[in-house]
Backbone bond lengths (Angstrom), bond angles and torsions (degrees), N, CA, C in turn:
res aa  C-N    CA-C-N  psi(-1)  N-CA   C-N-CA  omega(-1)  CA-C   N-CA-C  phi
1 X - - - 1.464 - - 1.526 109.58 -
2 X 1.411 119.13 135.93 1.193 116.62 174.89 1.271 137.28 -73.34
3 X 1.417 151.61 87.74 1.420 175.96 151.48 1.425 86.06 15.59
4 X 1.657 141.53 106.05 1.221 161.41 -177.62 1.657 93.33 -107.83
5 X 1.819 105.54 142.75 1.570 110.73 159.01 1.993 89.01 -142.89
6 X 1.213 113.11 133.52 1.046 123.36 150.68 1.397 132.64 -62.64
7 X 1.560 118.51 126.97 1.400 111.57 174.31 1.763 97.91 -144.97
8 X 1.614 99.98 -172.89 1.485 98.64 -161.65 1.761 104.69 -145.65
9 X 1.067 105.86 122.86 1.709 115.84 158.47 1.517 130.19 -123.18
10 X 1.628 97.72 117.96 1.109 103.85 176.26 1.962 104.06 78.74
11 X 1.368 119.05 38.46 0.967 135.96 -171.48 2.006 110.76 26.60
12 X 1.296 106.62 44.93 1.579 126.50 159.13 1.653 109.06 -102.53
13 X 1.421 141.63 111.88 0.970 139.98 -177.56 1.872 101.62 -71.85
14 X 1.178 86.16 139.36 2.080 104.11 177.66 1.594 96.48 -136.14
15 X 1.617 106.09 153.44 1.059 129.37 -134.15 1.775 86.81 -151.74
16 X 1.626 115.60 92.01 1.131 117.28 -159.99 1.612 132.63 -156.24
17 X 1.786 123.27 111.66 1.331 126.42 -161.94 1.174 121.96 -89.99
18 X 1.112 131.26 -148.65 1.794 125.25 168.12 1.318 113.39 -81.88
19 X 1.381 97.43 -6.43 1.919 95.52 -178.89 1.900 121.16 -110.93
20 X 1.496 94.97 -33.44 1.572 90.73 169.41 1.691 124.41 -157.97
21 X 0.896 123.84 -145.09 1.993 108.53 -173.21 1.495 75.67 -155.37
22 X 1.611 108.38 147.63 1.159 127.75 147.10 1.201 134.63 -142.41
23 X 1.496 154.48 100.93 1.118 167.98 -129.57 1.913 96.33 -58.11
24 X 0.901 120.01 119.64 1.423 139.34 -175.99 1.419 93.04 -62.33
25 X 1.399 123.96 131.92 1.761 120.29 173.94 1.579 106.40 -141.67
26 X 1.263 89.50 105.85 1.857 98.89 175.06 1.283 135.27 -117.56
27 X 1.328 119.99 126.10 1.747 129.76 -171.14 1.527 110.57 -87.08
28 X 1.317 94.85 134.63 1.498 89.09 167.24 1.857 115.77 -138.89
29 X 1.451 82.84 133.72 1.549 91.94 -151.34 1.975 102.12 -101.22
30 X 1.688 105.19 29.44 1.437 117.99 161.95 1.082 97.69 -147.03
31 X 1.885 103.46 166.00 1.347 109.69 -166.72 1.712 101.93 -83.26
32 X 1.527 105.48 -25.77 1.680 104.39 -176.78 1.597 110.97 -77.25
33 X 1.345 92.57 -3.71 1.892 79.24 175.42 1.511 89.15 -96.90
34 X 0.876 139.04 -31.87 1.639 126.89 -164.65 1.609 98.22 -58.44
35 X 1.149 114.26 -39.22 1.908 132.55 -161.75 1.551 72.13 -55.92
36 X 1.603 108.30 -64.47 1.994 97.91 -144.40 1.136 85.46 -68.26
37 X 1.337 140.89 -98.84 1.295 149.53 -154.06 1.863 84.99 -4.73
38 X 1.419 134.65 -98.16 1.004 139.33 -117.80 2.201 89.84 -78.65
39 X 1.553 107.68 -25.67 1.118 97.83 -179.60 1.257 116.67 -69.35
40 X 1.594 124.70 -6.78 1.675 133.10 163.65 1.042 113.88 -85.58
41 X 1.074 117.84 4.87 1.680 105.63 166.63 1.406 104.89 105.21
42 X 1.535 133.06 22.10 1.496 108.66 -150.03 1.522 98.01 -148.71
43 X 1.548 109.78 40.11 1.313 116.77 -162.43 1.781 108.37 -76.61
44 X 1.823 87.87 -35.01 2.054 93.15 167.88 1.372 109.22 -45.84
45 X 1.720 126.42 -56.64 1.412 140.61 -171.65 1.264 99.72 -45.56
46 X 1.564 135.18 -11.21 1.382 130.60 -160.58 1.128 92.31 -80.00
47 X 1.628 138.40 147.32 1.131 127.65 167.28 1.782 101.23 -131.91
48 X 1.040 114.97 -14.76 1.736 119.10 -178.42 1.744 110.89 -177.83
49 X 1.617 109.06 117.16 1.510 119.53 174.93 2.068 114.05 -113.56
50 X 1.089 112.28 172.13 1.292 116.21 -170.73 1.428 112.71 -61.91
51 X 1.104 123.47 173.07 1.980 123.49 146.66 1.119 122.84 -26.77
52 X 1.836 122.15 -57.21 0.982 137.32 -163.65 1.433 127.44 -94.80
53 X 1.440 107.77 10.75 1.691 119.48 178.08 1.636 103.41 -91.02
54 X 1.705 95.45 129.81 1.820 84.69 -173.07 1.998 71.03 -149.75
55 X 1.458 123.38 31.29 1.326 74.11 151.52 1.965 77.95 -172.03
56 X 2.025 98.87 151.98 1.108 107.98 18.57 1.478 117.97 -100.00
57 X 0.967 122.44 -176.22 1.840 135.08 -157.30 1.831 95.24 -62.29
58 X 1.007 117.11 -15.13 1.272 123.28 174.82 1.658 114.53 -66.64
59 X 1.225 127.58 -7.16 1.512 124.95 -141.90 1.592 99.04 -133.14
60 X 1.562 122.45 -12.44 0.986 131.82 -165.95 1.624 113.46 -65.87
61 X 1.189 111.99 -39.70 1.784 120.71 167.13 1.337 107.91 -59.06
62 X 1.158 135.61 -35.68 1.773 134.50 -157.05 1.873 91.48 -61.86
63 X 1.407 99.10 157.30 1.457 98.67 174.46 1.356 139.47 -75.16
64 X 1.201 110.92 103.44 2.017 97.89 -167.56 1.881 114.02 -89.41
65 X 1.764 87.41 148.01 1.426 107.64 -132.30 1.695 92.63 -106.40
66 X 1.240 129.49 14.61 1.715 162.14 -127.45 1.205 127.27 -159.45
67 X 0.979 123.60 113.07 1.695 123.13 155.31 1.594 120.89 -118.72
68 X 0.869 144.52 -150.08 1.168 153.19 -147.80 1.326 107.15 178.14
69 X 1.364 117.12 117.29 2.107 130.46 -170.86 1.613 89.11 -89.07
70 X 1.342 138.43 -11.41 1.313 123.04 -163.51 1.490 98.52 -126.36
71 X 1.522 101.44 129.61 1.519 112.00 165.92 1.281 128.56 -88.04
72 X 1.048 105.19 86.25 1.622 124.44 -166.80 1.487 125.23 -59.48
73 X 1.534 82.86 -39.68 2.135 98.08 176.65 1.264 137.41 -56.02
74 X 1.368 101.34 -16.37 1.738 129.45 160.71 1.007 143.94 -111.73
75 X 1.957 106.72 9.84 1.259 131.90 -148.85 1.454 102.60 -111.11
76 X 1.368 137.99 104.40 1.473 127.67 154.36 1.861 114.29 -52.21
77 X 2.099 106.11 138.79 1.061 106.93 175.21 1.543 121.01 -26.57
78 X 1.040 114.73 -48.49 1.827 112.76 -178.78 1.046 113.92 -56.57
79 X 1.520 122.61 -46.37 1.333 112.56 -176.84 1.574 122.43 -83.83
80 X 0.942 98.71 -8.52 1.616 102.57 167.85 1.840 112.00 -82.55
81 X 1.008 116.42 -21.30 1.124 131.59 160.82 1.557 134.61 -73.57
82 X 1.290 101.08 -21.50 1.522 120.56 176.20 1.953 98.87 -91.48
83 X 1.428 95.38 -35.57 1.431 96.32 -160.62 1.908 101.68 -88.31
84 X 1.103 118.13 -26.77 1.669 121.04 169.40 1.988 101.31 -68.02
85 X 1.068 109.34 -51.27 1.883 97.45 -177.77 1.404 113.91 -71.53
86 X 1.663 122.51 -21.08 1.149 106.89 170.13 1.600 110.78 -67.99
87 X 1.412 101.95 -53.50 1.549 81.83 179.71 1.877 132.66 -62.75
88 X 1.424 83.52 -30.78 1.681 89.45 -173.52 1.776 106.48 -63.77
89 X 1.414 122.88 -18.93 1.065 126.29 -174.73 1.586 114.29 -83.75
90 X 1.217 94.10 -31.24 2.026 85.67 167.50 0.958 91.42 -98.62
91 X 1.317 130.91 81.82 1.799 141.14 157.66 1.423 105.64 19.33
92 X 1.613 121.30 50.12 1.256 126.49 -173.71 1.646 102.97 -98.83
93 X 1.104 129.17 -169.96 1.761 142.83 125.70 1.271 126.50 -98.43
94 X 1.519 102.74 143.35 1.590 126.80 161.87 1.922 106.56 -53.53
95 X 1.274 123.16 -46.88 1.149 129.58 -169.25 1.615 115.49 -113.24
96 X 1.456 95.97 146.97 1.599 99.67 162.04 1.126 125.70 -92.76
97 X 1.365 139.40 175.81 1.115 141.03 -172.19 1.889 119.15 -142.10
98 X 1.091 123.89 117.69 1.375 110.88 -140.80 1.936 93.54 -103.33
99 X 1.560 102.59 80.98 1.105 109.25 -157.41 1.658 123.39 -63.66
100 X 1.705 98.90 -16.41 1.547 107.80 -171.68 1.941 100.13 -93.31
101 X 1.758 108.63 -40.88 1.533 78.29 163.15 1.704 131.64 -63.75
102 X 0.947 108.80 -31.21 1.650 107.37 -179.44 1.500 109.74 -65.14
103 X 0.857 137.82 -54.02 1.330 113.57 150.29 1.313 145.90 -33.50
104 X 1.648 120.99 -34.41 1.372 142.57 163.88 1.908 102.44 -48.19
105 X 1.770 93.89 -46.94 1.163 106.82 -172.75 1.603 127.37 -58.25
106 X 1.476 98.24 -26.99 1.423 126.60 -165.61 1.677 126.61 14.99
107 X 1.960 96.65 78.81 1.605 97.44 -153.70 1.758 93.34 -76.10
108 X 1.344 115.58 -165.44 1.170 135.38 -179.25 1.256 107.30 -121.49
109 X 1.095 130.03 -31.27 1.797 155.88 179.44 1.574 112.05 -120.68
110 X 1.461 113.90 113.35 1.509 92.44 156.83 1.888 112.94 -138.52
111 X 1.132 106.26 117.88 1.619 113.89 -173.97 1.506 120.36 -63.51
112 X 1.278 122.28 127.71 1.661 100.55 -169.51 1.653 76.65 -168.17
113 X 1.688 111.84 168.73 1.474 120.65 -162.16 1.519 94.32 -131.48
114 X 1.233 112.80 151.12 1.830 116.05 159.02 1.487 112.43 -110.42
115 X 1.336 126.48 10.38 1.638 142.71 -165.59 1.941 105.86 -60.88
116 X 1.388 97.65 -43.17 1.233 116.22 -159.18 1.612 122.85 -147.36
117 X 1.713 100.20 107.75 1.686 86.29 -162.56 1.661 110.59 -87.01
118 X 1.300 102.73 42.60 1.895 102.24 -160.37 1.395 91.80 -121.40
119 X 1.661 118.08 -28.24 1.408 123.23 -142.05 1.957 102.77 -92.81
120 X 1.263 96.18 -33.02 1.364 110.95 -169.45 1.878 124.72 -162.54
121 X 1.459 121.71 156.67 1.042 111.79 -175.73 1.565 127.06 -28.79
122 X 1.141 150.68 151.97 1.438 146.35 -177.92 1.785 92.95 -76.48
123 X 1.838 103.91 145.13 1.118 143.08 177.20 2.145 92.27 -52.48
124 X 1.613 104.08 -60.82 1.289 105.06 -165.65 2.049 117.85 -52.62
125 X 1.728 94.12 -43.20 0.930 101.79 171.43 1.752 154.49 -29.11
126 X 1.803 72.95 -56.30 1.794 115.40 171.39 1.276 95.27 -63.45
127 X 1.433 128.23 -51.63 1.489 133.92 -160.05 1.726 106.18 -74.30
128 X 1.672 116.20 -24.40 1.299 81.85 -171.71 1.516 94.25 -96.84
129 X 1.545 132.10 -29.22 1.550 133.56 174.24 1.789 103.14 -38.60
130 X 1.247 119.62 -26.08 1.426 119.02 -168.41 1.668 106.64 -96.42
131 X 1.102 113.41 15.87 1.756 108.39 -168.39 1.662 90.54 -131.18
132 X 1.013 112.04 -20.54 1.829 123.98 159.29 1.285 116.93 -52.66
133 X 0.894 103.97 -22.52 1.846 112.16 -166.66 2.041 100.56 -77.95
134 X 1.583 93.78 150.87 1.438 77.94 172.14 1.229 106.45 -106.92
135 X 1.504 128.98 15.10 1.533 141.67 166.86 1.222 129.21 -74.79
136 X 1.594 160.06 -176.31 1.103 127.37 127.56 1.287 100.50 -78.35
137 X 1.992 104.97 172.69 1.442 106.18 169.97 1.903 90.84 -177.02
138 X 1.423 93.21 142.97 1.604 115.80 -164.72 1.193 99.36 -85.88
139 X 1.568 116.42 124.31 1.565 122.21 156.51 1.474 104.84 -108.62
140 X 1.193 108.74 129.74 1.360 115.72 -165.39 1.784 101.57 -129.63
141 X 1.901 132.85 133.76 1.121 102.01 -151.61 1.617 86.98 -135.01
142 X 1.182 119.96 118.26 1.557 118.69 -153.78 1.910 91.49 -112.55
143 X 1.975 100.04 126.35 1.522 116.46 -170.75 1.095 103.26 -129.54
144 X 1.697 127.47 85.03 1.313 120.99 -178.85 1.507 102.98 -95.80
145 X 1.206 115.04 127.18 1.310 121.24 168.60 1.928 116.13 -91.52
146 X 0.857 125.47 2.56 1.551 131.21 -152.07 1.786 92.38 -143.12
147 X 1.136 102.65 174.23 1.725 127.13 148.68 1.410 104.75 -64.19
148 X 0.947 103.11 -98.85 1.582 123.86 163.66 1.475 106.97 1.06
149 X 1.479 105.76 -64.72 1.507 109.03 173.36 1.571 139.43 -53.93
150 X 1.451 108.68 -27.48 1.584 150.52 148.49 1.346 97.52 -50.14
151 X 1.117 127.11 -76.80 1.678 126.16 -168.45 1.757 98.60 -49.92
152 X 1.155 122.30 -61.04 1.433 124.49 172.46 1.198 112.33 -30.87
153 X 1.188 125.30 -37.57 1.600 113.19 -126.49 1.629 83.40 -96.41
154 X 1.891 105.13 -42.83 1.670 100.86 -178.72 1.393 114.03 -51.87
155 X 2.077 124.32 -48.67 0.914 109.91 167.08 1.715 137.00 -30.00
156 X 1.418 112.93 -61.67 1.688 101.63 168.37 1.603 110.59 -76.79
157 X 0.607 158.77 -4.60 1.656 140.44 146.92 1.678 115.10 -61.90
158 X 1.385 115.04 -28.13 1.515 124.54 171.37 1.804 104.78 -81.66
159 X 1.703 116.09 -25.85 1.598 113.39 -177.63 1.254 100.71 -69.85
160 X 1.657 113.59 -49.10 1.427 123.01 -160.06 1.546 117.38 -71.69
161 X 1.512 117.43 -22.53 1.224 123.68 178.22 1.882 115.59 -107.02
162 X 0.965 107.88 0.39 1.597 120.92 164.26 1.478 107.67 72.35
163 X 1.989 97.21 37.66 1.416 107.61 160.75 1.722 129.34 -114.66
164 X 1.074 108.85 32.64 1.324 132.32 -168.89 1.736 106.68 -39.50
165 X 1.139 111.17 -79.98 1.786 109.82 163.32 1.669 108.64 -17.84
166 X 1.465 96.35 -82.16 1.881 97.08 -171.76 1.475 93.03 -42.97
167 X 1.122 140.87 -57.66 1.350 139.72 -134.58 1.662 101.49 -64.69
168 X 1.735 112.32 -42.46 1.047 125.28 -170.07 1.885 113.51 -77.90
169 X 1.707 99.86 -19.29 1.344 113.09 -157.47 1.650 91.83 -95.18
170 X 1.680 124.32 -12.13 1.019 116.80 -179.74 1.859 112.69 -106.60
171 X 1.337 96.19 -12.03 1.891 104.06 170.12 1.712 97.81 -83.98
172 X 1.202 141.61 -34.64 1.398 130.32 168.44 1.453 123.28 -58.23
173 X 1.608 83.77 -33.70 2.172 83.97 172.70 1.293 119.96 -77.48
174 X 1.538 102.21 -49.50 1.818 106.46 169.52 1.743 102.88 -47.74
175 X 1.521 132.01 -56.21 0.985 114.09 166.54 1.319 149.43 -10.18
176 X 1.446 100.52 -93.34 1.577 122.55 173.53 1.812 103.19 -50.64
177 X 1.469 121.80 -13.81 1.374 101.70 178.49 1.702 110.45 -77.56
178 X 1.523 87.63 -41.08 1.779 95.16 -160.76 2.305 89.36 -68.42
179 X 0.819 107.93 -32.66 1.750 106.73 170.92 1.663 104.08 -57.32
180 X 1.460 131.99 -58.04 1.108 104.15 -174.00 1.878 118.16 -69.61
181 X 1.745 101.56 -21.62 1.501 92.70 175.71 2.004 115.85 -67.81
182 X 0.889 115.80 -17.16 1.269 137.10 -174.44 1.980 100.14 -79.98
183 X 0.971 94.16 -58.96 1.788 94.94 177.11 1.372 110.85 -53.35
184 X 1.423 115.60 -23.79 1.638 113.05 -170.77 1.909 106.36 -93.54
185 X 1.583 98.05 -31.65 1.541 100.38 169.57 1.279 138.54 -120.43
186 X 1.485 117.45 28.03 1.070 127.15 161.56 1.697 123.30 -83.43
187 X 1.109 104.97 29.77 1.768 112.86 175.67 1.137 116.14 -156.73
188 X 1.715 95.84 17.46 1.825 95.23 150.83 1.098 112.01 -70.06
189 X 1.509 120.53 150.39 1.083 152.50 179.15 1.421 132.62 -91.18
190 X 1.175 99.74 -16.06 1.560 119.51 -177.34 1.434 108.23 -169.77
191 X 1.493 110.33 101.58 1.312 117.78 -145.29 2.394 73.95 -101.42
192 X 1.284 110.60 133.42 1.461 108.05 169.07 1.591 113.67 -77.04
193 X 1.076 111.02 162.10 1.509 134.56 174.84 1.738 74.65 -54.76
194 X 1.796 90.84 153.20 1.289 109.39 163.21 1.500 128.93 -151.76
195 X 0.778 138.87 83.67 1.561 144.39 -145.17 1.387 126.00 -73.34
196 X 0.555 132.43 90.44 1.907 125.77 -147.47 1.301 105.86 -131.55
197 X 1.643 125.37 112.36 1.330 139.60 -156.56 1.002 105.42 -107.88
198 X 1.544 136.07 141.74 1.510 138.17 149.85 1.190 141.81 -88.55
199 X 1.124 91.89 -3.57 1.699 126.20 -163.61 1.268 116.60 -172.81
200 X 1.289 143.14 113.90 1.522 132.04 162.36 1.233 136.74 -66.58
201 X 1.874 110.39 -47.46 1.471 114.27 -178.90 1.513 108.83 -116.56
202 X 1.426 131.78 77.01 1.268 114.76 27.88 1.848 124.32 -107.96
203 X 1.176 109.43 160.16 1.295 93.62 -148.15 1.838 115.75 -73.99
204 X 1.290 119.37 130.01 1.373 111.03 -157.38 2.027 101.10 -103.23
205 X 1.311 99.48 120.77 1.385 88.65 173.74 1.901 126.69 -82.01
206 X 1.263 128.89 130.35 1.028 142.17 -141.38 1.746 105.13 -55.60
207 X 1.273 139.48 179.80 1.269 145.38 -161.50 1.429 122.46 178.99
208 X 1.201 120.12 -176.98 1.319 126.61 -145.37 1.402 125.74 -16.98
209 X 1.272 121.62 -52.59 1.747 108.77 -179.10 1.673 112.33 -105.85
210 X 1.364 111.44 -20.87 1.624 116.11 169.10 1.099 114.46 -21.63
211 X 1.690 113.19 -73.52 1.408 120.46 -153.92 1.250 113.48 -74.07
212 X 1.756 118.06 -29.51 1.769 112.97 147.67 1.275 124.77 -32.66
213 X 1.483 112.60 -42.72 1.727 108.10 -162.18 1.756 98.30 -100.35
214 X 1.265 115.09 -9.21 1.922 106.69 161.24 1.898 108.27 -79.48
215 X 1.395 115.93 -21.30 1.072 106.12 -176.11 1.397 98.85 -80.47
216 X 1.099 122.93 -69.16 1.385 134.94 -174.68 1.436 116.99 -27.79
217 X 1.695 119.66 -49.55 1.322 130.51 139.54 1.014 128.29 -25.73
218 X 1.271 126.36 -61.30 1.666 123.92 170.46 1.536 100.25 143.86
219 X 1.361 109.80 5.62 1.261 95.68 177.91 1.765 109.07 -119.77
220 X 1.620 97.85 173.89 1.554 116.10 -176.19 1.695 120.72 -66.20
221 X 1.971 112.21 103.20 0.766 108.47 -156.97 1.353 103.89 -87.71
222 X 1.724 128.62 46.32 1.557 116.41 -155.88 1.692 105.43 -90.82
223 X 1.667 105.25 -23.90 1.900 108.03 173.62 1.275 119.74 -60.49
224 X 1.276 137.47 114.74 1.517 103.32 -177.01 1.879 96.22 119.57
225 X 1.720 111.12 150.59 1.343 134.36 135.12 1.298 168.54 -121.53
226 X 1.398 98.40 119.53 1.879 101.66 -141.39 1.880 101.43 -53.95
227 X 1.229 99.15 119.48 1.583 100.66 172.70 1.316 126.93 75.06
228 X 1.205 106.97 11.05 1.563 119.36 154.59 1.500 112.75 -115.07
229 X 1.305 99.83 -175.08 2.348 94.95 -179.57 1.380 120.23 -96.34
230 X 0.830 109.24 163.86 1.329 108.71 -151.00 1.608 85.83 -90.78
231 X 1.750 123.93 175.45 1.201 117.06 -140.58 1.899 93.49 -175.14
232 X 0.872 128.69 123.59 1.123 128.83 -175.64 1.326 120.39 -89.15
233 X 1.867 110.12 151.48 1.427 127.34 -118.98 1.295 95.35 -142.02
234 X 1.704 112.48 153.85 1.592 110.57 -175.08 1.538 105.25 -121.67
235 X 1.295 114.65 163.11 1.585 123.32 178.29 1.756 100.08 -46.17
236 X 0.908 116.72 -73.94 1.414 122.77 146.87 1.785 124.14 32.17
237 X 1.737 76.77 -85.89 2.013 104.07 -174.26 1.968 75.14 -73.02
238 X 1.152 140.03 -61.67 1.459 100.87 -140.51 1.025 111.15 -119.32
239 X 1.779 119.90 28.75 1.536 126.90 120.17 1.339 131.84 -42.75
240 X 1.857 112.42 -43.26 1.382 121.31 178.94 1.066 103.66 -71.64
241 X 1.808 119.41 -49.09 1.453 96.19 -162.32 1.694 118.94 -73.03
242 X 1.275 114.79 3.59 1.752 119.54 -176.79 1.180 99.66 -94.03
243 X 1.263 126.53 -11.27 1.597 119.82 -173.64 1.695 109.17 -113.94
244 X 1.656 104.80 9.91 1.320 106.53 179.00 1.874 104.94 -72.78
């Protein structure tokens, strides 16, 4: 394997040995990786994001590599819900995957998650469009369950793209914000019920990083589980919990 060092011009990451340079080209197949990627500086490196990446507003031309089998825009919660288990149940997908441009694209990096098969193209998918290639090329599949886990996650997208500093210089800022919101509500006294939905029909009770950001808020993170998935909920559960 050939001994790679990352370097950078003109804040475009290149990907480069004793013999030649080639412009670093990375996909990102979520909308929160598009955020980091472009919040490191490396929005040129973008070479193709999903349907659903609209920010920042800068990114909207790049080529999306995604569609969506479900028409959502006319769809009540239920039926979008009826219409994700039918497919997910014949071991199908919600999404397409536009396997001959991404190749055209021929990234070097491509960001994509296996956390959630509702949220975005399937992990397997990405994996077999990426073994097509006659290049190598890194699928890398980032599952933060936490805050904490979020702060991580920029770190390896900042290791993998040879922005480690920014990477670190942008988890200290996200930091110190959620600290000053925390300084203002950590001495409530009576933190209120707080109800926080993921889904309505049927109704999904909230999960992994939610109930961080109702606490952190000031409110009672008791609906819900911090850092696990969220899991659906009956009139029932959030009768009790309003009458706790």
């Amino acid at each position: 394997m050939t001994r790679l060092s990352i370097e950078f011009h003109r804040g475009v990451a290149q990907v480069a040995n004793l013999r030649y340079k080639v412009r670093m080209r990375i996909v990102s197949l979520l909308p929160s990786t598009t955020e980091i990627v472009c919040a490191l500086g490396l929005e040129e490196a973008l070479v193709g994001i999903t349907h659903e990446c609209d920010y920042p507003p800068s990114v909207v031309n790049k080529p999306r590599l995604t569609a969506s089998r479900i028409s959502q825009e006319t769809m009540t919660s239920a039926e979008i819900d009826h219409a994700v288990r039918s497919q997910l149940d014949g071991h199908g997908s919600i999404y397409d995957l536009d396997e001959v441009r991404l190749r055209e694209l021929n990234p070097d990096l491509i960001l994509t998650q296996e956390l959630c098969d509702v949220c975005a193209v399937s992990y397997k998918t990405v994996q077999r469009a990426a073994r097509m290639f006659d290049a190598d090329v890194r699928v890398v599949s980032l599952e933060p369950n936490t805050i904490g886990d979020i702060f991580d996650n920029i770190r390896m997208v900042g290791e993998l793209t040879g922005r480690k500093s920014e990477a670190e210089n942008l988890v200290g800022e996200l930091s110190r914000r959620l600290d000053r919101v925390k300084e203002q509500t950590v001495r409530i006294d009576h933190r209120p019920r707080t109800l926080m939905l993921e889904w309505l029909e049927p109704a999904f009770a909230p999960g992994h990083w939610v109930p961080e950001q109702v606490a952190i808020a000031g409110g009672d993170q008791g609906f819900g589980q911090a850092g696990r998935p969220s899991k659906t909920t009956t009139a029932a559960e959030i009768s009790g919990y309003a009458r706790k």
